[in-house]
C-alpha positions, 0 to 999 in steps of 0.5 A, a space after each residue: 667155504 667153497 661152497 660159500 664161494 660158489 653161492 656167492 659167485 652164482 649170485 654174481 653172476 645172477 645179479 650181472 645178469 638182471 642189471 643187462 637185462 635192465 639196460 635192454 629192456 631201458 634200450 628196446 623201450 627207447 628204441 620203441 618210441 624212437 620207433 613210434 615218433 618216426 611213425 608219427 612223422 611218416 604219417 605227417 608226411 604221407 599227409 602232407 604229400 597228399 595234402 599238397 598233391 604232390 602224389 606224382 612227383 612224390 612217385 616219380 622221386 622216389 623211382 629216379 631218385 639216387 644218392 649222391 655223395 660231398 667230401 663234407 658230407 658225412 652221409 649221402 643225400 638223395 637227388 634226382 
């Protein structure tokens, strides 16, 4: 019967073990193709500022921009 009870108690702990192991594997694939679609808009954007000549000001923003804070705000925004 103990022995039973260890079989048993292993299984649980095999089976808990397999349903965590789905739930990461469920959370890394949309985790990565959350990753993907950013990468797709980086792309976007990186065209986009070369596309409208916006290479000098993009650099100049990116050097001078800091973040800047509103009480309504729940996050910061970046400024120059």
């Amino acid at each position: 019967m103990a022995k039973n009870n260890k079989v048993l108690k292993e299984q649980n702990i095999y089976q808990n073990l397999q349903n965590r192991c789905s739930e990461m594997s469920d959370l890394i694939s949309s985790l990565v193709e959350d990753c993907n679609h950013s990468e797709a808009d980086l792309r976007y954007l990186n065209e986009f500022i070369r596309y409208k000549k916006l290479d000098e000001e993009y650099q100049y923003f990116r050097e001078n921009a800091h973040e800047e804070y509103e009480e309504d705000m729940p996050f910061p925004y970046l400024t120059l």
